[in-house]
C-alpha positions in Angstrom: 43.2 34.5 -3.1 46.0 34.4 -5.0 47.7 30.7 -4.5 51.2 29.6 -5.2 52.9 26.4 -5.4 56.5 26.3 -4.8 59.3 24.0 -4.4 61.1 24.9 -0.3 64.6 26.0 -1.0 65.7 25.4 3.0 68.5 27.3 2.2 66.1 30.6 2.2 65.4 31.7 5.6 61.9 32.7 4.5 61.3 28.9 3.4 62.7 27.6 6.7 60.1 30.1 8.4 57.4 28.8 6.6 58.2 25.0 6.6 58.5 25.1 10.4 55.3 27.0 10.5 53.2 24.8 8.4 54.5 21.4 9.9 54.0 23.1 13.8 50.7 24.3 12.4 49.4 20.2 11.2 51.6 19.0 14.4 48.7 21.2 16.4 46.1 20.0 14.2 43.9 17.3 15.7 45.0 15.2 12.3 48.1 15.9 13.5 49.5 15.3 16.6 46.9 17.5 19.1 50.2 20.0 20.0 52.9 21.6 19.1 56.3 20.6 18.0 58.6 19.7 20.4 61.3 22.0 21.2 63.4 19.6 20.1 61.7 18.9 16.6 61.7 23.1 16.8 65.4 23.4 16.8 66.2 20.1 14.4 63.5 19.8 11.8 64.8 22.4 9.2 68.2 20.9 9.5 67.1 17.5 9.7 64.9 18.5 6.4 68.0 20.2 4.8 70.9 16.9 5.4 68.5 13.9 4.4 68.9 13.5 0.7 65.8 12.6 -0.6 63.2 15.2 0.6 60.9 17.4 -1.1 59.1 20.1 0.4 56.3 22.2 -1.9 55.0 25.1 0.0 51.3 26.9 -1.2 51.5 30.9 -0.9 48.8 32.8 -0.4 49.9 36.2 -1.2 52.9 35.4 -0.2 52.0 33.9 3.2 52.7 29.9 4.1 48.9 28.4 4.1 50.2 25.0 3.2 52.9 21.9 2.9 53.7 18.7 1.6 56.7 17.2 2.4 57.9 14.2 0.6 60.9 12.0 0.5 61.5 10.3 -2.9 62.3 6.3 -2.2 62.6 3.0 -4.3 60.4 0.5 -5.8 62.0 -2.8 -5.6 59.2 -4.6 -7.4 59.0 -1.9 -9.9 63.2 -1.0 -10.1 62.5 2.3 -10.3 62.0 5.8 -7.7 58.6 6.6 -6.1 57.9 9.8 -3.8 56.6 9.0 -0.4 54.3 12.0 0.8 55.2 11.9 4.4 52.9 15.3 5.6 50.4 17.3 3.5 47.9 20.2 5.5 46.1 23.0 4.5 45.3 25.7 6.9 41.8 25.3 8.2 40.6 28.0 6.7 41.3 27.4 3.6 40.0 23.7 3.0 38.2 23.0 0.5 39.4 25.5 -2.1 41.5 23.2 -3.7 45.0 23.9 -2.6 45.5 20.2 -1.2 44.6 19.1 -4.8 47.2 21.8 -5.7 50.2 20.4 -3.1 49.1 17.2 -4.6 49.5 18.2 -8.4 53.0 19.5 -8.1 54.2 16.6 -6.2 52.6 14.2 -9.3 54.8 16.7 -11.8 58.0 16.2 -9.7 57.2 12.4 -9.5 57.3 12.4 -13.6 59.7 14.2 -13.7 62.3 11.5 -12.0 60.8 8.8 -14.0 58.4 7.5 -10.2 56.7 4.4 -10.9 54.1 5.8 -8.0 53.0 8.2 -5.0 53.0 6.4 -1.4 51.2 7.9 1.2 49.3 7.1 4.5 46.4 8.9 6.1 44.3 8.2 9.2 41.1 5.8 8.9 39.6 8.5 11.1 40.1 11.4 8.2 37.5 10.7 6.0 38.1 14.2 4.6 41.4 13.4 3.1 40.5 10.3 1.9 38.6 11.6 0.0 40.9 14.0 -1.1 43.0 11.6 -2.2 40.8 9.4 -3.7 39.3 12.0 -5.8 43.0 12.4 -6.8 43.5 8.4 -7.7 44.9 7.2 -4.7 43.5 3.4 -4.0 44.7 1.1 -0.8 47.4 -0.5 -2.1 46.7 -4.2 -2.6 49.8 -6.0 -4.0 49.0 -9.7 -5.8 50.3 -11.4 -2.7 47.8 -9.6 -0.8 44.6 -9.9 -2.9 42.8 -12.4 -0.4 44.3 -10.4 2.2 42.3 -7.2 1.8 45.3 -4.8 1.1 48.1 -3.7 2.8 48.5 -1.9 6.3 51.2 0.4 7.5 53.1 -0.2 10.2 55.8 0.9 12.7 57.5 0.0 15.4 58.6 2.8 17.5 62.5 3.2 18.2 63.4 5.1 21.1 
C-alpha cells in the first residue's frame, strides 16, 4: 500500500473522476446516505465543487487509485475574526479502515488550515458512528461547547431543509 495525499485540482479530468467516485462511494455507504448519488448531484457536483470559492478537496491514492476524500469548505470565525475550514465529507473505502488514511485526509487538511492562518477545524459526524468519533477524537476534536453554552451541554447542529 502505497498512500498519497493530494490536493483535487477539478480542473484535471482524472480528479473529477475520482472526486465523484469517492463522494458516490460514502453517498452509498450506510454513514452516508444508504444510495447512490442522484443523477442530478451526478451531473452538478463537480461543477458545483469547481464555482463555489471556498472548497477544498484532498484526495488519498493508493497506487494511484481514489480510496479516499475529504472535502472542505474554508469559512469565518466571527468570534475569533479569523478563517476556519469546515470539513463537510471525509470516507475511506471500507476496506481500507483502519490503516490510518482518515488520520491522513485529516493531517493535510490541519496543514492547509495553518497555512491560511484557521483559528479551527469544524465538522459534524453522526451520534450513531462511534467509529469516527473516535477518529476524530483521537485527532483532538471535542463537542464544541462555547461559554454561552457551558450549562447547556454543548452545541448541536442543525438544519432546516430548503426545497
Amino acid at each position: 500500500m502505497a498512500i498519497e495525499i493530494v490536493q483535487a485540482d477539478l480542473s484535471k479530468p482524472d480528479h473529477q473522476s475520482a472526486v465523484l467516485a469517492m463522494m458516490d462511494a460514502y453517498s452509498c455507504d450506510p454513514m452516508g446516505d444508504g444510495k447512490s448519488l442522484s443523477d442530478y448531484a451526478k451531473r452538478h457536483l463537480i461543477s458545483g465543487l469547481a464555482e463555489h470559492p471556498t472548497t477544498i478537496i484532498f484526495l488519498a491514492l493508493d497506487n494511484k487509485i481514489p480510496c479516499g476524500i475529504a472535502t472542505c469548505f474554508r469559512g469565518f470565525s466571527t468570534f475569533a475574526a479569523k478563517p476556519l475550514i469546515n470539513i463537510s465529507d471525509l470516507f475511506v473505502e471500507p476496506r481500507l479502515r483502519g490503516t490510518g488514511i482518515g488520520n491522513e485526509l485529516l493531517l493535510a487538511i490541519e496543514n492547509e488550515a495553518r497555512r491560511f492562518g484557521c483559528c479551527k477545524l469544524s465538522l459534524e459526524v453522526q451520534e450513531n458512528n462511534p467509529v469516527a468519533r473516535g477518529v476524530y477524537a483521537k485527532f483532538g476534536f471535542r463537542q464544541a461547547v462555547y461559554a454561552a453554552d457551558v450549562d447547556g451541554g454543548g452545541s448541536q447542529y442543525m438544519v432546516k431543509l430548503l426545497t
